[in-house]
C-alpha positions in Angstrom: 92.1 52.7 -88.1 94.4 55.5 -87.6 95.7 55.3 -84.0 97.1 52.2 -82.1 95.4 50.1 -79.6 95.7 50.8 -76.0 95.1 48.0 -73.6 94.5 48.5 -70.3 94.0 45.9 -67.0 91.1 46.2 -64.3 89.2 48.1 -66.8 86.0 47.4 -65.5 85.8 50.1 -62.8 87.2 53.0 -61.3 90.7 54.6 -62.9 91.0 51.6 -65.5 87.3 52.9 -66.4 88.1 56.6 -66.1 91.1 55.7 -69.0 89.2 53.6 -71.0 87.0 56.2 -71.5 89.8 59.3 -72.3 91.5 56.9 -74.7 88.6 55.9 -76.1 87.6 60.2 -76.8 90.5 60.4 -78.2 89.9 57.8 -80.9 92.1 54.4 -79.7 90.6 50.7 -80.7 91.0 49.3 -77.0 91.7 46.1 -75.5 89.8 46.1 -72.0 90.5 43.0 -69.7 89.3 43.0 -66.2 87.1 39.6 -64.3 84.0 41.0 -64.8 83.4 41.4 -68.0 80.1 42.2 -68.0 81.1 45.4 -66.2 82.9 46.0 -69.7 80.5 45.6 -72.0 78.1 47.9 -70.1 80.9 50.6 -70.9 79.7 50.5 -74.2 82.7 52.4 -76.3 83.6 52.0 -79.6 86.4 49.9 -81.2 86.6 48.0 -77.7 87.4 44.4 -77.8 86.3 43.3 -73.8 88.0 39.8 -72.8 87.3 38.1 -68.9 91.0 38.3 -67.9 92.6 37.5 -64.6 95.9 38.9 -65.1 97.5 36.3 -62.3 97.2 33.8 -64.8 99.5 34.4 -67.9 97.8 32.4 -70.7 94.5 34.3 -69.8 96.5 37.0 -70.2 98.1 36.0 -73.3 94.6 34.9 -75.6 93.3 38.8 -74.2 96.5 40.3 -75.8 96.3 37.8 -79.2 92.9 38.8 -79.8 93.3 42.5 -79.5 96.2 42.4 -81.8 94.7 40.3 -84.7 91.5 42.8 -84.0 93.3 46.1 -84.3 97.2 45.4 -84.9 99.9 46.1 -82.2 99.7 46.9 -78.9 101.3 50.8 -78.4 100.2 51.6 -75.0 99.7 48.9 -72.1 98.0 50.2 -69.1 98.9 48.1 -66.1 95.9 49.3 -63.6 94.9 45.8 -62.3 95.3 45.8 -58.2 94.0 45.0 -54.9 94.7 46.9 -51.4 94.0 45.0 -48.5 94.9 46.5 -44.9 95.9 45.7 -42.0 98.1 44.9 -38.8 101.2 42.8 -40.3 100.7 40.2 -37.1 96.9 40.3 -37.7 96.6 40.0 -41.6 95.7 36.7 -43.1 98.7 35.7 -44.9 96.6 34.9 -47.7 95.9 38.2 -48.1 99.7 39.2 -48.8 99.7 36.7 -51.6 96.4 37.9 -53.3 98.3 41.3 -53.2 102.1 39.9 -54.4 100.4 37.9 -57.2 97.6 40.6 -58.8 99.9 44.0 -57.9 103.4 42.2 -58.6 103.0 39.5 -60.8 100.3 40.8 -62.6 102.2 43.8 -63.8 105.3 41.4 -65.0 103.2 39.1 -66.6 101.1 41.7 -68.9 104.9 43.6 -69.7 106.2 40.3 -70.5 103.4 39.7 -73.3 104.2 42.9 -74.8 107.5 44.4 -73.9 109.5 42.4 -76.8 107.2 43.1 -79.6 107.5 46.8 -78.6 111.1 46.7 -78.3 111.3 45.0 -82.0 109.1 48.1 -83.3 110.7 50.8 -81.3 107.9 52.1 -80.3 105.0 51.2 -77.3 104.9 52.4 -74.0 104.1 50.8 -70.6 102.6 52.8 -67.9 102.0 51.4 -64.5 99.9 52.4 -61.6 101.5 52.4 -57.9 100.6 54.4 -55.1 101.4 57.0 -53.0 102.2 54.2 -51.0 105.0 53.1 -53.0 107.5 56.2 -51.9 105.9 56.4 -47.9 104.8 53.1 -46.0 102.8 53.3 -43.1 100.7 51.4 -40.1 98.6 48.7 -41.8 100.2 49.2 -45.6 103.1 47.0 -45.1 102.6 44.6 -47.8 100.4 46.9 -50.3 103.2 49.5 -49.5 105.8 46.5 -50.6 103.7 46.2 -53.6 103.9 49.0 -55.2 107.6 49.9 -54.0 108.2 46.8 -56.4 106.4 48.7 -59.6 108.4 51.2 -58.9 111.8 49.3 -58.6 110.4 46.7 -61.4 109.5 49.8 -64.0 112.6 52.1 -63.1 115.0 48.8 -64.4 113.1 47.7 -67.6 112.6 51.3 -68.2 116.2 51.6 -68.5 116.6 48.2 -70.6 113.8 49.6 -72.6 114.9 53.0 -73.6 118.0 52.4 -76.0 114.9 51.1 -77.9 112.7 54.2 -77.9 110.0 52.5 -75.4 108.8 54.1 -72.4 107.8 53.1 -69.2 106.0 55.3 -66.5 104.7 55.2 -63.2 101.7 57.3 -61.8 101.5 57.0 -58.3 98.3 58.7 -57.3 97.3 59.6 -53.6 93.8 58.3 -52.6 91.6 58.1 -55.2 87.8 57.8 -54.7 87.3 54.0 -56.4 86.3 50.3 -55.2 89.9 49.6 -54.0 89.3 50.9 -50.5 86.5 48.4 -50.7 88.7 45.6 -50.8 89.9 46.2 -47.0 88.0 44.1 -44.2 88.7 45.2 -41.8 85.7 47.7 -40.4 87.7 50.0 -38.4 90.2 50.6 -41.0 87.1 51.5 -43.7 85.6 54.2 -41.6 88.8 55.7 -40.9 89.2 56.2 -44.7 85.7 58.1 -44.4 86.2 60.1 -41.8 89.6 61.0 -43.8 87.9 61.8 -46.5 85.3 64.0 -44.6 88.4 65.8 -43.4 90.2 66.7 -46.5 86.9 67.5 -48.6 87.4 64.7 -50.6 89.4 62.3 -52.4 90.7 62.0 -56.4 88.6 61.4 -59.1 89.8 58.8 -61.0 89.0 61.1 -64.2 92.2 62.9 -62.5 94.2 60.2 -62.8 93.2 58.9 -66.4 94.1 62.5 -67.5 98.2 62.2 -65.8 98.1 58.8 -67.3 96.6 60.7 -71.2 99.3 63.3 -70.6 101.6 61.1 -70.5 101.5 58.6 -73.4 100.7 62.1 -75.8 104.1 63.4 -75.1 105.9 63.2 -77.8 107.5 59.4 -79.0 111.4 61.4 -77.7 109.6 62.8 -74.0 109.5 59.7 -71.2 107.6 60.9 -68.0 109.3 58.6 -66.2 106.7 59.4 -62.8 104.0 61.2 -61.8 102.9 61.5 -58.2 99.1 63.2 -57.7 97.0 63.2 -54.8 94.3 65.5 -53.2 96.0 68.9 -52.0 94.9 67.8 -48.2 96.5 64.7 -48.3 99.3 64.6 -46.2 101.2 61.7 -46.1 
């Protein structure tokens, strides 16, 4: 096999799918790991190894990543999509909300660089790329915690980027604006939903995620001596 393997979290829909696919075009083995794993399979790509995965818990995590590897040698590019937005008033939100965000957005993230940041760094080679938001450089009403979230991946990737880099491995973070995928789903609370269609309405429509798999492609082709260390994308009407 000629090119590396690319794994990539919450692969089953929306811009994990999107990148799945334009890795997959452009010849990569890939390790997909998302729940449903089912959703995975249906994808139906070549040289794809699909494991159930919830990336909260680290030895689920861990067997994923140990099979892909024996299956097509050394992770080069980890894809850290996995995340959940739930919205709303800080005073109102279930508190177990905030965790289910902390844990899959935050810990998530640190538990799938943990599994392959040191192997990279012995190789000097690999690159990490994780997915904020929009919402990680502007909070606002009913984003507190989401907008916390990805602040962190931010914060999180900037530091290990800088550990990482005497070692010729990159990390990146694409922040896209509002992106046309399940995670607005998550929210529920009604009010908040509608508002996010009548915002769409408005601006003529949101990202594809085929948008944001092609800033995440760019990115990782660079050559091994370019780090994008962000991109920020989001729909020309979007404001905030």
């Amino acid at each position: 096999m000629s090119k590396p393997l690319v794994a990539i979290t919450g692969a089953s829909s929306g811009i994990g799918e999107a990148t799945a696919r334009a890795f997959s075009r452009e010849g990569h083995p890939l390790l997909l790991m998302a729940r449903r794993v089912e959703r995975l399979k249906t994808l139906g790509l070549p040289d794809c190894l699909c494991e159930k995965v919830d990336v909260t818990n680290l030895e689920s995590l861990k067997s994923a990543v140990e099979k892909g590897e024996e299956k097509f040698g050394p992770i080069d590019c980890l894809v850290n999509n996995a995340g959940v937005m739930l919205l709303s008033k800080a005073h109102l939100q279930d508190t177990g909300e905030w965790e289910r965000m902390l844990d899959v957005n935050v810990k998530g993230m640190l538990n799938g660089i943990h599994l392959v940041l040191k192997g990279m760094i012995e190789r000097q080679a690999g690159t990490i790329i994780n997915i904020s938001s929009v919402a990680g450089l502007k909070p606002g009403p009913n984003l507190a915690v989401y907008s916390g979230t990805k602040f962190a991946v931010r914060a999180i990737s900037e530091s290990i980027r800088e550990e990482a880099a005497p070692h010729d491995v990159r990390v990146t973070v694409i922040s896209p604006g509002l992106v046309e995928t399940e995670l607005l789903e998550h929210t529920t609370v009604r009010e908040l939903k509608e508002g996010f269609e009548n915002l769409k309405e408005g601006m003529g429509g949101f990202l594809e995620p085929s948008d944001v798999a092609g800033a995440i492609l760019y990115t990782y082709k660079q050559p091994r001596n370019v780090c994008v260390r962000e991109i920020v994308l989001a729909p020309t009407r979007q404001l905030r």
